[in-house]
Structures are given as structure tokens and as C-alpha cells.
C-alpha positions as CSV (number, residue, x, y, z in Angstrom):
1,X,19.4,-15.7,-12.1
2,X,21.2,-13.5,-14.9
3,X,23.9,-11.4,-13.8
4,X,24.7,-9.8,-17.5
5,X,23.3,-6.1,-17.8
6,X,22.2,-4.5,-21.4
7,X,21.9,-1.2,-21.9
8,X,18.7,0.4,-23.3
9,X,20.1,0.9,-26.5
10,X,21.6,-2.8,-26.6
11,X,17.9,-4.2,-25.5
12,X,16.1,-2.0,-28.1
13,X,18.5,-2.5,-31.2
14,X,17.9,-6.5,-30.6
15,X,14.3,-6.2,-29.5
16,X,14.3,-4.2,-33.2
17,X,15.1,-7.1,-34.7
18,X,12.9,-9.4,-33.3
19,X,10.3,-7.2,-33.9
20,X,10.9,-7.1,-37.5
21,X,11.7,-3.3,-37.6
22,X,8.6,-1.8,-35.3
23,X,10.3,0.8,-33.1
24,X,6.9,1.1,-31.0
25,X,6.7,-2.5,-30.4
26,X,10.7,-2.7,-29.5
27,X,10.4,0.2,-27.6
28,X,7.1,-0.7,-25.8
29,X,8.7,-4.2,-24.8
30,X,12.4,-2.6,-23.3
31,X,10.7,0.0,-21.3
32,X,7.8,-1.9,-19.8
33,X,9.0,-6.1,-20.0
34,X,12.2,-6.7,-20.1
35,X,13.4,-7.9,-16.9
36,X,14.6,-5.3,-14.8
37,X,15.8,-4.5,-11.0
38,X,14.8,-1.6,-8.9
39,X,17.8,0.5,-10.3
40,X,16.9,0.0,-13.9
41,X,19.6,-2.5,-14.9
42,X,18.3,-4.6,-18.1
43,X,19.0,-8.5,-17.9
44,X,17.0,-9.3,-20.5
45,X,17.9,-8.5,-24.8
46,X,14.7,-9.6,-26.1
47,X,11.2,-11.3,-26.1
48,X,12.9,-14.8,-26.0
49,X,14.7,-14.2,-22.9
50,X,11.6,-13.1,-21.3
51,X,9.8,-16.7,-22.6
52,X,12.7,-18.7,-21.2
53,X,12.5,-16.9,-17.6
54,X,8.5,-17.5,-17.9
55,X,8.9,-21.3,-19.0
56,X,11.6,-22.3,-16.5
57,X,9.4,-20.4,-13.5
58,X,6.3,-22.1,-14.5
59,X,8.0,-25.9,-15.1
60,X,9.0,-25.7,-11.8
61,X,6.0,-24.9,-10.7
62,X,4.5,-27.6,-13.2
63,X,6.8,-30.1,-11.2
64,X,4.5,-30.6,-8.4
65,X,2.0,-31.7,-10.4
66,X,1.2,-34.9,-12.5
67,X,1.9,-34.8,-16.2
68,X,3.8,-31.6,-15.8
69,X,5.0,-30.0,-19.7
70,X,8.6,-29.2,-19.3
71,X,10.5,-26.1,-19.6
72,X,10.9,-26.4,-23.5
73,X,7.6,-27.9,-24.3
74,X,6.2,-23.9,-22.6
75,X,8.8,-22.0,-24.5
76,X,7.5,-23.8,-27.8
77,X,4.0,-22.2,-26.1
78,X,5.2,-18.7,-25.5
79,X,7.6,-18.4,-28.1
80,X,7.0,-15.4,-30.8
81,X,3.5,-14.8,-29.1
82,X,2.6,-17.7,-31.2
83,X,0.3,-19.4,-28.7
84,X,-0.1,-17.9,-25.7
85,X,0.3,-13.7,-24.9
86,X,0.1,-13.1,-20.8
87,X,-1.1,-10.3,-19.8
88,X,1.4,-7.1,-19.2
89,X,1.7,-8.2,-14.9
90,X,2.7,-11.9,-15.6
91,X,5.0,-11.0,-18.2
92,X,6.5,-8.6,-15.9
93,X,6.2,-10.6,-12.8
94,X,6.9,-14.2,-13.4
95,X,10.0,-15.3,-12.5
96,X,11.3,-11.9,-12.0
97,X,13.4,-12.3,-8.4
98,X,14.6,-8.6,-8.4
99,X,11.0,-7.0,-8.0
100,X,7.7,-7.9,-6.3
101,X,4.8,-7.7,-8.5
102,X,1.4,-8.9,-9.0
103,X,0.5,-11.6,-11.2
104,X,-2.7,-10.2,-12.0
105,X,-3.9,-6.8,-13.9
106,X,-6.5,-6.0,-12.1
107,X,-8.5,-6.6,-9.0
108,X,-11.8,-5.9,-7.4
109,X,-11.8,-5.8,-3.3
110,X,-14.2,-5.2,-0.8
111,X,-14.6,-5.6,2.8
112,X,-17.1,-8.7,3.8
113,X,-19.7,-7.7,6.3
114,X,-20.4,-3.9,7.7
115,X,-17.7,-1.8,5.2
116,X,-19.4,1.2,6.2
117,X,-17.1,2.1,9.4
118,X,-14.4,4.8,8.6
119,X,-11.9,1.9,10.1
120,X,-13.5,-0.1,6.8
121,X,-13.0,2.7,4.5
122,X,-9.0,3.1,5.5
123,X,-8.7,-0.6,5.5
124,X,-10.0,-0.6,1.5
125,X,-7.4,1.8,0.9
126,X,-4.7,0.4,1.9
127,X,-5.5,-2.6,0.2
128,X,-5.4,-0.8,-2.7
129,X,-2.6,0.7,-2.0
130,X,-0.7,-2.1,-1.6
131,X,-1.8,-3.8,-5.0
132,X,-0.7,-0.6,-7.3
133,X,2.2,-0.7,-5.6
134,X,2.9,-4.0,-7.2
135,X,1.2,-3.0,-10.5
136,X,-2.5,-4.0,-9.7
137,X,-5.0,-1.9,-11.1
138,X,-8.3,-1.8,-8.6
139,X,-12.1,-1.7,-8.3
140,X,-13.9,-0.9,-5.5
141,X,-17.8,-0.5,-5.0
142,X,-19.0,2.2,-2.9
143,X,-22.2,1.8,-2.2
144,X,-22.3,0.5,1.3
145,X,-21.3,4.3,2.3
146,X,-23.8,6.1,4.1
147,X,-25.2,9.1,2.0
148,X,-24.1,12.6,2.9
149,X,-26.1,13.7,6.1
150,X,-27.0,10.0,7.7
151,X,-26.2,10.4,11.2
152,X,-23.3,8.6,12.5
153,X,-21.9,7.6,15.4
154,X,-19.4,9.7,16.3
155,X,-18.5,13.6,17.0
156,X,-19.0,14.7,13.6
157,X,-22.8,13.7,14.0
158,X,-23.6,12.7,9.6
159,X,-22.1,11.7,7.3
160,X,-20.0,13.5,4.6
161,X,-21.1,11.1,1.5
162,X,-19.3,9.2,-1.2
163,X,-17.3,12.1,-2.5
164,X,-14.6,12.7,-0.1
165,X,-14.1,9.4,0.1
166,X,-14.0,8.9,-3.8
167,X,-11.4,12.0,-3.6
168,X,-9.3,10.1,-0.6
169,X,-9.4,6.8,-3.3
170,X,-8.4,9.3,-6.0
171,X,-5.8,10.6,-3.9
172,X,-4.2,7.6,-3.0
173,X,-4.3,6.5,-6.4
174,X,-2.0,9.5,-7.3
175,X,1.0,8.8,-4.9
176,X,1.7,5.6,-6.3
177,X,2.3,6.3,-9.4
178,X,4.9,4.0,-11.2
179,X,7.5,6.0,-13.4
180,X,5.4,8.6,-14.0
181,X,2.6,6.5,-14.8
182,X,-0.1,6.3,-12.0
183,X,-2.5,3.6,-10.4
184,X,-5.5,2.4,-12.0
185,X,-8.6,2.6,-10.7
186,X,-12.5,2.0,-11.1
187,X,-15.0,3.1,-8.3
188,X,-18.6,2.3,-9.0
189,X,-21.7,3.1,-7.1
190,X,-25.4,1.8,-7.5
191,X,-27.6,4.4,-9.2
192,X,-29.9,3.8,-6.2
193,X,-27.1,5.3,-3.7
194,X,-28.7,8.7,-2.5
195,X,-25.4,10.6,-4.0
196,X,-24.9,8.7,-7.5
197,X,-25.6,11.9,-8.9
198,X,-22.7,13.3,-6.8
199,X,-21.0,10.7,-7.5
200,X,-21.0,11.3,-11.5
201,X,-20.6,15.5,-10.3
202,X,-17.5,14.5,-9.1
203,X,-16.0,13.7,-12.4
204,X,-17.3,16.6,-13.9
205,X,-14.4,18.8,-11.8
206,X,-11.3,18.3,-13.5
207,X,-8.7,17.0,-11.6
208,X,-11.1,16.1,-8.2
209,X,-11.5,12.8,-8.8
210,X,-9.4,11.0,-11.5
């Protein structure tokens, strides 16, 4: 792994220059791709740095299989976003030893079997909360909650409906926010759910559910 450091200004004046002049492009890449550690130290000066680091992590990986394409032979893949682009995660992710990320945007999860236990509903959110953290955004379905007012099983007697759950989602969605930025997500619900039109209410309320 690297051990020399760039400053910002060091990262963005050579990313500049790779870029052909476009500051949004230079500045875009610094702050979001270049390789980082959880104290913001830079170890990487431009896009070709990041294509080695994602060449010699995937030719090692390549290794274990048959006719594996070697470390340069990916670089000539990756190099000046000729070929192939990843997606904002791998680029981030791959390779990178000073952070754990996702290798994926974006996710859709769900419980298998009865989801409709508040035991379920906590488990879903941790699950989510555990892929933002590592810069996954998330969908989730929620129609396999009861409607507002089924009777349920415990002291409460019926259910309170989708939207304090979508608000609990919401919620959670908030506190992991990621230099300012916060979590993705997508709930859906089928427009045969009882509450769909709650559901679409809901969004209606600035800042409820977000």
C-alpha cells in the first residue's frame, strides 16, 4: 500500500490536468475517488493511480482463475475511462485497504418468509443500516406490513400502518449520512396495500419522510 500523502490542492491541480482543464470533473474525482483513509489523507494524485490500485486488486483476484488478464492488460482497460467506467462504489472500494466499502451502488433487501413481525421490521433496518454505512444505497418493499388498524398480537392490540415505519426507514436513513451527504433510499409499496394512499401522503409532508 502507498504511504505518500497529497494534499487537496496537490490532487486537484494534477487531477486538472488529466482532466484537460474541467475543474468539476478534477474536483468531483479528489473529493469523492481518490483513495483516501478515515482521516482524509489523499494517497492517490490522479485517475491513473486509481486504475493501477483497481488493476492490481482485480489480477490477483484474476489469478485464481484460468486465463486470468494480468495487471497491465486491465490498466490498458480502465485507463482514461477508455473501456470500462465502474460505478462510483467500486471505484471507491476496490482495493482500497484503509476503508470498508461496498462494491455495489445499490441494493434491494427483504426478509424471506413472515417480514411482518416488528422483530422483522428492526431486522430490515439494520440491514440497511449497515449497507449505507459502507455507501450502499437501499430498497426496501413494504408491503407485507399490516395496514393501520389489523389487530396484532401484542399489547398495543392494531397495527399502526406503513407510515411510522416508512418514517423509522427515513429516520435511519438520516443518521448515516456520509460527509454531509446522506443514505439513499427507495421504499415502495403495492398500490393494493390498504395505506398506498398514506403511503404517497407521507411525502407530501415536507421533511416526514425523505
Amino acid at each position: 500500500m502507498k504511504t505518500k500523502t497529497y494534499t487537496f490542492d496537490e490532487a486537484y491541480q494534477a487531477a486538472l490536468e488529466y482532466f484537460k482543464g474541467d475543474e468539476l470533473a478534477a474536483k468531483v474525482w479528489v473529493s469523492k475517488y481518490a483513495l483516501k483513509d478515515s482521516q482524509g489523507e489523499i494517497y492517490e494524485k490522479t485517475p491513473e493511480d486509481m486504475h493501477w490500485r483497481l488493476a492490481r486488486e482485480i489480477a490477483r483476484v484474476e489469478k485464481k482463475y484460468a486465463n486470468p488478464l494480468s495487471e497491465q492488460e486491465l490498466f490498458g482497460l480502465f485507463d482514461r475511462f477508455r473501456y470500462i467506467i465502474p460505478q462510483g462504489s467500486p471505484m471507491t472500494g476496490i482495493g482500497n485497504n484503509f476503508q470498508i466499502a461496498s462494491l455495489s451502488n445499490c441494493f434491494v433487501i427483504g426478509i424471506d418468509g413472515s417480514a411482518d413481525s416488528y422483530g422483522a421490521i428492526i431486522r430490515v433496518d439494520e440491514e440497511q443500516v449497515q449497507l449505507m454505512k459502507r455507501r450502499g444505497g437501499v430498497g426496501h418493499d413494504l408491503s407485507h406490513i399490516r395496514p393501520k388498524g389489523s389487530p396484532v398480537k401484542n399489547s398495543a392490540l392494531t397495527s399502526t400502518g406503513l407510515v411510522p415505519f416508512m418514517e423509522r426507514y427515513s429516520n435511519s436513513t438520516r443518521e448515516v449520512a456520509q460527509d454531509g451527504r446522506r443514505g439513499a433510499l427507495m421504499l415502495s409499496v403495492s398500490i393494493k396495500h390498504p395505506d398506498s394512499e398514506n403511503f404517497i401522503d407521507a411525502k407530501l409532508e415536507q421533511g416526514k419522510v425523505t
